[in-house]
Each structure stands twice: as structure tokens, then as C-alpha cells.
C-alpha positions in Angstrom: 99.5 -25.9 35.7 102.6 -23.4 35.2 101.9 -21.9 38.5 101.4 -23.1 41.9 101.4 -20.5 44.4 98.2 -18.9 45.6 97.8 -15.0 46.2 95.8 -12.4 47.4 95.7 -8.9 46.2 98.6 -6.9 47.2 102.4 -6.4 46.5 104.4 -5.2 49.3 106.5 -2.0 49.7 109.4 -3.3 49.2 108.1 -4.5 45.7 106.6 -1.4 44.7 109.4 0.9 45.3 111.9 -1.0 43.0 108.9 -1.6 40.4 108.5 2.1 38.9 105.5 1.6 38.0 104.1 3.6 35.3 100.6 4.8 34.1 100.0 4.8 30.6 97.5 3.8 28.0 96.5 0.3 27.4 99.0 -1.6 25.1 97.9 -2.9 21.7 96.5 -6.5 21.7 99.3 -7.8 19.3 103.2 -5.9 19.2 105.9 -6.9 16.9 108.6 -8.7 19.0 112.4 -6.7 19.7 115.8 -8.7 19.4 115.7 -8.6 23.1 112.8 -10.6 23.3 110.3 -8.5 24.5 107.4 -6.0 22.2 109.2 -3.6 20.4 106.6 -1.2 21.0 104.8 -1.7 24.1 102.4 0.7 25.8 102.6 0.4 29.1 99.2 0.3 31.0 98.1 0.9 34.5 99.3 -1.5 37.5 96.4 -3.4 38.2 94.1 -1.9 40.7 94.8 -4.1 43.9 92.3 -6.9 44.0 91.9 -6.4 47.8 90.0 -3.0 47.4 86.5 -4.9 46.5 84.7 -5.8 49.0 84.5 -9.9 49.6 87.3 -10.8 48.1 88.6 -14.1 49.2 90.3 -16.7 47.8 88.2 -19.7 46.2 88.4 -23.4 47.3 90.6 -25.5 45.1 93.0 -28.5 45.4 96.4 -27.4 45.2 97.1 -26.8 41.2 93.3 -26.0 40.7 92.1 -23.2 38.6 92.0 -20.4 41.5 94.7 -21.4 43.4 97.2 -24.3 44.4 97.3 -24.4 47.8 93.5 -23.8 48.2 91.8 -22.6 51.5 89.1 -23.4 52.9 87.6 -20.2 53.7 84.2 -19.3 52.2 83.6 -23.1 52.4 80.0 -24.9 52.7 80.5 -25.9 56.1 78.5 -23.6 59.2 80.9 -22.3 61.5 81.5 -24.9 64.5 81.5 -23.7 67.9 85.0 -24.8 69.8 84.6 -27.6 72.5 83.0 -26.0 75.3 81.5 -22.9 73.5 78.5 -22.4 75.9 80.5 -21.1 78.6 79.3 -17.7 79.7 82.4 -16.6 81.7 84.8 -18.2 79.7 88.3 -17.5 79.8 89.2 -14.8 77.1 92.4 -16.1 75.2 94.6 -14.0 72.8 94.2 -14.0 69.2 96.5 -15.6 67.1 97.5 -13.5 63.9 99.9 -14.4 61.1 101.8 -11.5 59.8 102.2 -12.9 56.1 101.9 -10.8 52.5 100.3 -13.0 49.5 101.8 -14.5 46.8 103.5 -16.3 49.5 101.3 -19.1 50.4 99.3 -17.6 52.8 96.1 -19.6 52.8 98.0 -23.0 52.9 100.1 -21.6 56.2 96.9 -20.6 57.3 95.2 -23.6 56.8 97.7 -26.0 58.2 98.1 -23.8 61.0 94.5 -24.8 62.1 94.7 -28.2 61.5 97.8 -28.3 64.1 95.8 -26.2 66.7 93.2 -29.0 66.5 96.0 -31.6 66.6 96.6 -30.0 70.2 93.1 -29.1 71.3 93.7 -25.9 70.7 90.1 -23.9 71.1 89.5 -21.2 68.4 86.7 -19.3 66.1 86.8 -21.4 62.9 85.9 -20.6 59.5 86.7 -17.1 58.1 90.6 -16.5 57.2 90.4 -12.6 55.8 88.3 -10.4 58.2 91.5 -7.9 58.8 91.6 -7.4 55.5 87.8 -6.9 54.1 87.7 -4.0 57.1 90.9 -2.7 55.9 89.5 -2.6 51.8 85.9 -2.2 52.7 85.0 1.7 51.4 88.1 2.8 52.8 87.4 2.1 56.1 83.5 3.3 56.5 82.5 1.1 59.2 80.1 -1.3 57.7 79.4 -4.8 57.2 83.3 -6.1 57.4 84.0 -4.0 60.3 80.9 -5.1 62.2 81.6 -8.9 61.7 84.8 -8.6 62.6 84.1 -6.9 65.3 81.4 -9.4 66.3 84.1 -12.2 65.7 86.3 -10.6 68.7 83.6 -10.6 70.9 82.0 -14.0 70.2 85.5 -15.5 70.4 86.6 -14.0 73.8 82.9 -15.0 75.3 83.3 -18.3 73.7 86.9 -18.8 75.3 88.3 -19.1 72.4 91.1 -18.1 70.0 90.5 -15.6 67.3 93.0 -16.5 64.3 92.8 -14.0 61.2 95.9 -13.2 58.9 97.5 -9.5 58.3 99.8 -7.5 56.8 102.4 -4.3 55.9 99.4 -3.2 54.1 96.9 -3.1 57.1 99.7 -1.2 59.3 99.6 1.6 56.7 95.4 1.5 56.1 93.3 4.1 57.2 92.4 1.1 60.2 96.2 0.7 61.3 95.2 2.0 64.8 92.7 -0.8 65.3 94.7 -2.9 63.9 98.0 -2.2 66.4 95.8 -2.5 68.8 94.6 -5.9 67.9 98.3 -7.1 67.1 99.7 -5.7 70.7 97.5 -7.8 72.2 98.0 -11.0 70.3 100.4 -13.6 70.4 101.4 -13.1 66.6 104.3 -14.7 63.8 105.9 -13.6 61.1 105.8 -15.7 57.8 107.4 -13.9 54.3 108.5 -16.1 51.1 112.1 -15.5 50.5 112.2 -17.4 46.5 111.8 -13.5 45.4 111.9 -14.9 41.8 109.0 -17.2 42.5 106.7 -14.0 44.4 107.5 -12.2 41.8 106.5 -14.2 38.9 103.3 -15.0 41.3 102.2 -11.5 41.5 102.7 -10.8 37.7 100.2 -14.4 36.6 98.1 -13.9 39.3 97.1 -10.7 37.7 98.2 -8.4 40.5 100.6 -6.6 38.5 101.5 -5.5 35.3 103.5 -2.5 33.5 106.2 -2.3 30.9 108.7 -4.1 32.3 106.9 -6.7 33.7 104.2 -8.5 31.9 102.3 -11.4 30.4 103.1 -13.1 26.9 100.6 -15.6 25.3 103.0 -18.4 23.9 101.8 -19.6 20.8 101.1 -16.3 19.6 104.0 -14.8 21.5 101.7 -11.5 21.9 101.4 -9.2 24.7 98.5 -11.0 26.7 96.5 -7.9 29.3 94.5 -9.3 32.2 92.3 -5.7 32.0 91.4 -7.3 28.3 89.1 -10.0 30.0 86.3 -8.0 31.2 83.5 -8.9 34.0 80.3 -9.9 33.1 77.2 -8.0 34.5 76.0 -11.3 36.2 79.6 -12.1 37.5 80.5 -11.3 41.0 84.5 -10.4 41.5 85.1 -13.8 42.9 84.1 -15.4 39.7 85.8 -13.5 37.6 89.1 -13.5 39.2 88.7 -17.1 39.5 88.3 -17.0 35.6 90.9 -14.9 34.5 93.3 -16.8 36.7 91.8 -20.0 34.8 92.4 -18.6 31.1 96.2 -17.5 32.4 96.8 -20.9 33.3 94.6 -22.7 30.2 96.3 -20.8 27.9 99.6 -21.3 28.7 100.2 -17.7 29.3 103.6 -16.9 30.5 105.7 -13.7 32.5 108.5 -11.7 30.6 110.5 -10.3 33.2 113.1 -7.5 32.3 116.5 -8.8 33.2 117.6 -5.4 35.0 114.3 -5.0 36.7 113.9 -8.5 37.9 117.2 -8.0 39.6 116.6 -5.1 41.8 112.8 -6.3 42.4 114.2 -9.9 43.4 117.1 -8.0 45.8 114.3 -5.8 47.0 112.2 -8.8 48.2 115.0 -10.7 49.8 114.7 -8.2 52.5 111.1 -8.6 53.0 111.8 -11.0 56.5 113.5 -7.9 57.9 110.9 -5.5 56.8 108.0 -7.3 57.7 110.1 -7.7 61.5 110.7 -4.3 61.6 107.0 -3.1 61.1 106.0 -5.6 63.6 108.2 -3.7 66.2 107.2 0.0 65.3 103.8 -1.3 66.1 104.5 -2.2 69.4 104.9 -6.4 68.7 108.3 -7.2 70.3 107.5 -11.3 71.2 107.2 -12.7 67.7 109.1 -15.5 65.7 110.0 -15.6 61.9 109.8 -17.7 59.6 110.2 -18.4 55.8 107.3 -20.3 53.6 110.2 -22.7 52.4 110.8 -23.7 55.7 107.0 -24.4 57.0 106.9 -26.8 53.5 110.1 -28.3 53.1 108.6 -31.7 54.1 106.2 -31.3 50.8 109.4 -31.8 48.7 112.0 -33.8 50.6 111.6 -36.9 53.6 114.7 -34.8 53.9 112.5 -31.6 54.3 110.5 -33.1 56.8 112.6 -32.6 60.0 113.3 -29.2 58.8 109.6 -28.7 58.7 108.9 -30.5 62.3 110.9 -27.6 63.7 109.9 -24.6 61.7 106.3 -25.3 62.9 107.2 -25.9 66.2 108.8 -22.4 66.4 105.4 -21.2 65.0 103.3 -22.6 67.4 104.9 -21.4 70.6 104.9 -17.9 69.0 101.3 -18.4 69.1 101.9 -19.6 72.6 101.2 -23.3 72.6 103.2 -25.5 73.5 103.8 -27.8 70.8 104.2 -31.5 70.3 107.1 -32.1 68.3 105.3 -36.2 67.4 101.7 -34.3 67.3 103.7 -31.8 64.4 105.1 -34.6 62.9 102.3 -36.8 62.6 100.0 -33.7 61.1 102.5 -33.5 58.5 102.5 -36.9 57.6 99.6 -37.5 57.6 97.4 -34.5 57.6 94.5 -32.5 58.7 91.9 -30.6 58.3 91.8 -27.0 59.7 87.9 -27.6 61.0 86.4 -29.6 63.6 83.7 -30.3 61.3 85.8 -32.2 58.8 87.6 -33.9 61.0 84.4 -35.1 62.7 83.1 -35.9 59.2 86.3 -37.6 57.8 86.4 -35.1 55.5 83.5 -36.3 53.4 82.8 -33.9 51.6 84.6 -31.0 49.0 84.0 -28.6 51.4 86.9 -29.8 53.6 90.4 -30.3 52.3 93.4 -32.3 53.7 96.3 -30.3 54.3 99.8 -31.6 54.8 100.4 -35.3 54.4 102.3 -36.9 51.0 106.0 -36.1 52.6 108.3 -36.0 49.3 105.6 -36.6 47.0 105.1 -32.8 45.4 107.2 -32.1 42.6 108.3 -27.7 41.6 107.2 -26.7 38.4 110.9 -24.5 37.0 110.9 -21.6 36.9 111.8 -21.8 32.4 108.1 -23.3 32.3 106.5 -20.1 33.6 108.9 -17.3 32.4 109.0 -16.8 29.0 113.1 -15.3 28.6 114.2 -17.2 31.0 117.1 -18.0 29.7 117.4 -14.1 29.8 117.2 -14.1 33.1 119.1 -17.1 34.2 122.5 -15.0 32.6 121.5 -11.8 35.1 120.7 -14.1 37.7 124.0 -16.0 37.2 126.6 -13.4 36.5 129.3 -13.2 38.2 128.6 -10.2 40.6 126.0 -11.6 41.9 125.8 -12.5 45.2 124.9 -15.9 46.5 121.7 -15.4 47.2 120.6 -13.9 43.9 122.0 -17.0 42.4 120.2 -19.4 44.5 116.8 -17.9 43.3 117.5 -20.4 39.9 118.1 -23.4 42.4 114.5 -25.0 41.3 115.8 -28.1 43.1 117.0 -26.6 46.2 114.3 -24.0 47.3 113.0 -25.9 49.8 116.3 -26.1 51.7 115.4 -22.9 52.5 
């Protein structure tokens, strides 16, 4: 697959402001191609309207490198949610909940996911199943207090009676929602850490073919007819609920072979943009109140995917996450997870993991190969010269490193 990465439904600010993102008609279907490499006459349409404002939005299971996604999750999975050890207690003690302050197109889920599986590793007690709920109160009607808000709600409550940990994901997106208040509120009370991806080439290439976001100087190219490919051209069927289709349309990207023209110029300032995300997502955290948090970078949390060299790196970068989520970690019980896995619900792990439903994360140190970057952008070699020049700075030139990322 020319992708790997999973993603939600937004793009940060950071993102946006160096995107200047135009509204315009729809661009023809077929454009006759420029010296430069990109449609001499190219209409530019509407960004995308953010996934995230439909109501039950979440991301489909898949083994990394499947259709939807690949780092799947397992949320929205067959299994019933499991009760933590203990659960029956009326008077429990109420813990914290644990948030993870992370945009998408960053690898969200799989953090997510792993994160589980090493609270399990050290009989950590939490509220299993559901990965989202922050963000289906924050898109849900724009904030009309129904269904989403109720359940998460409901999930607060069950998890402080049940003595347990409620774990849930957010971002810059919720601290600027009509719900922010709620939100803070939740967050000041929580022990919370800070995750952002900091290959800006790869986030932003993510965001472009995951269909998030599209405009004239970013966009899709079909290869073999090397047209201007739309995702708003694939339309959604009557019978089709919104997790079907954007399962689909991410399917036909990848089937195919769809790639991302990136304009040099713009891909610059986005990328620069995007290396500051750490800081920005940091500074939020602190104007909401949150002052006892660590952060992290993705590249850091899956070094030991790439590298037996990585895995060390990894070892500690999970360490630090855990005791910003308060518990005192184990460096052998982090280092066994990640060599040999686990499962971020009790049910799996009491079932082996028999069944689809469940899905191993970590495990294979040094065994997952990166797709380049030239397999997925279609002028890379474009970029690559921009990327490479001589003014730019270190960083900006590191973004090409497909060997080195997870160095990182």
C-alpha cells in the first residue's frame, strides 16, 4: 500500500494557516499537464468538509496496511465492553482519567492502542473499548447535547464508580469547539500527555490521501492516467453509512495507485509550519490550565518497529508516557510489551486473541519496513530539490531521510 499512517478527520491550525485554502468550483475530471508538473488549468475545489463533523465517525478495524488504515484500532470492535478487575465495587476509589493529547494523521489509534495493552501489562484498571467519545461530543450537531454527550457522560460516571481509569484521546480542535469548557475541565483534572508527529512531510502527505484535504496546491493525481483524481467525485450510496464509505474511498486511493502532488513552495511553509506542532500543542495544554504533562514524538513511541536499534529508544519514550499518566512503569514490563505484544483489552488477552476482533500491537522489533516517500508523491523529485536546497535548515532536510525517521 503507498500509505501507512492512519487518520482521523482534522488538520491542525498550524496546518491550515500556511495552507490558504481556497473555495472554488470543482476541477474538471481530466486537465492537460503544465511543464511544472502539475494541471495546467486546475480549478480548485472546496477543502474537504472535516470528516469529524458526522456523527460516528471512527476509524475501522484493520491490520496495519489494510484498506482503512495501517495501524488499525480496535475501537468499534465485536467484543462487549469488559468490566476492569474488581468492577463491582460500590465505593470504589475514583482515579483520574488518562487523555492523550494527539492530532490525526499522526498515528493516533496505534498510540492509543498500545497505550492500553501497557496499562494491562501493569494491572492498570480502566474503562475499555471506546477510543473517540471527546470527539463525537465535540462534532455531534455542534454540540446539542445528545447521544455522544450522554455516553460520554455515562462513561465518566461508570468509570469513577467502577474505580477505574477513563482513557479517551483529544485535541487543539476540542480546546477551540463549542465544548472547550467541558473539555478543560476534564483535562485539568487528568493526568494527560502530549503526542504530535514531527515527519511534517509524512502528516502532510497523510492528510492529502486520506482525503482530509484538497485545494490547488495540494492534491491527488491518478498515475496511469496522470489526471487530477477528486475524493468529492466518489459519491455515497443511499444504503452506505459514512464509515463505509470512507473506508471505500480510502480503499480506491490506495487500489488505484493514486498519488499527492505537493507544490514545492507550499510544501515548504506547510512542512515548517508543522515542525512546530510539539510546541503548539504544549502551549494549548498550558492555557488550558494542564501544567504536569510530558511530550513526546510518534517517531519516538515506534522506533523499535524499525530498528533492534530503535527499541531502547522506544523502552524510554514509553516510560516517560506512562508516568505522565501516573504509573509507574516497568522499564522490563515496557520492554517485553514491545517485543512481544499485546492486546489493549482484557478480553483478548483472556481469549489469546482468537478472534479478528482483537489485534496484537507491538511485537516484530526491526521487522517493519517505510514505504519512501517518491512512492506516494507524485513530483517528488520536485520536492526533494526544495527540500534539499541549500537554505534550508537541517530539519527541513531531514524530512527526505526515509531511512532515518525513526531516529527521531
Amino acid at each position: 500500500l503507498p500509505w501507512r499512517f492512519p487518520a482521523m478527520a482534522r488538520c491542525s491550525a498550524l496546518a491550515l494557516a500556511a495552507l490558504a485554502l481556497a473555495v472554488a468550483s470543482a476541477a474538471p475530471p481530466r486537465a492537460a499537464w503544465a511543464a511544472d508538473g502539475a494541471p495546467a488549468k486546475l480549478g480548485v475545489s472546496k477543502v474537504e468538509q472535516r470528516l469529524s463533523r458526522f456523527m460516528g465517525l471512527r476509524q475501522a478495524q484493520g491490520a496495519r496496511g489494510g484498506a482503512n488504515a495501517t495501524r488499525g484500532g480496535s475501537e468499534g470492535g465485536s467484543a462487549p465492553e469488559e468490566e476492569p478487575p474488581g468492577g463491582n465495587a460500590t465505593h470504589a476509589k475514583a482515579l483520574p482519567p488518562l487523555l492523550l493529547f494527539m492530532g490525526d494523521c499522526s498515528g493516533s489509534t496505534w498510540v492509543q492502542s498500545l497505550a492500553r495493552a501497557m496499562l494491562i501489562a501493569h494491572d492498570v484498571p480502566f474503562l475499555e473499548k471506546r477510543y473517540e467519545d471527546i470527539k463525537e461530543v465535540r462534532t455531534e450537531v455542534l454540540g446539542n447535547k445528545g447521544p455522544a454527550w450522554k455516553m460520554f457522560r455515562n462513561r465518566l460516571r461508570k468509570a469513577e464508580r467502577m474505580g477505574a481509569h477513563y482513557v479517551s484521546k483529544f485535541n487543539t480542535d476540542d480546546l477551540r469547539s463549542r465544548v472547550s469548557g467541558a473539555i478543560t475541565d476534564l483535562a485539568r483534572g487528568a493526568r494527560v500527555v502530549s503526542v504530535w508527529r514531527s515527519q511534517a512531510l509524512e502528516k502532510l502527505v497523510c492528510l492529502i490521501h486520506d482525503c482530509f484535504l484538497e485545494n490547488g496546491n495540494f492534491f491527488m493525481v491518478e498515475k496511469e492516467k496522470r489526471g487530477v483524481f477528486r475524493c468529492s467525485s466518489i459519491t455515497r450510496r443511499p444504503d452506505q453509512t459514512f464509515q463505509d464509505f470512507f473506508v471505500a474511498r480510502r480503499a480506491y486511493v490506495r487500489d488505484e495507485g493514486v498519488k499527492v502532488f505537493l507544490r514545492p513552495t507550499t510544501a515548504l511553509a506547510t512542512a515548517n509550519e508543522l515542525l512546530g506542532l510539539g510546541d503548539e500543542q504544549a502551549e494549548m495544554l498550558r492555557g488550558a490550565g494542564v501544567q504536569d504533562f510530558a511530550t513526546l514524538t510518534t517517531e519516538a513511541l515506534e522506533a523499535f518497529e524499525f530498528s533492534s536499534d530503535g527499541l531502547e529508544v522506544s523502552v524510554d519514550a514509553w516510560c516517560t508516557f506512562l508516568r505522565s499518566w501516573g504509573v509507574e512503569a516497568r522499564e522490563e514490563t515496557v520492554r517485553h510489551t514491545l517485543v512481544n505484544g499485546g492486546y489493549p483489552s482484557r478480553a483478548a488477552v483472556d481469549h489469546h486473541g482468537g478472534s479478528d476482533a482483537y489485534q496484537l500491537f507491538g511485537g516484530g522489533v526491526g521487522k517493519r519496513k517505510r514505504k519512501p516517500l517518491g512512492s506516494v508523491i507524485f513530483n517528488y523529485n520536485q520536492i526533494a530539490r526544495a527540500f534539499s536546497a541549500p537554505d534550508q535548515p537541517a530539519t527541513v532536510k531531514a524530512l527526505l531521510d526515509d531511512d532515518g525517521r525513526a531516529k527521531s
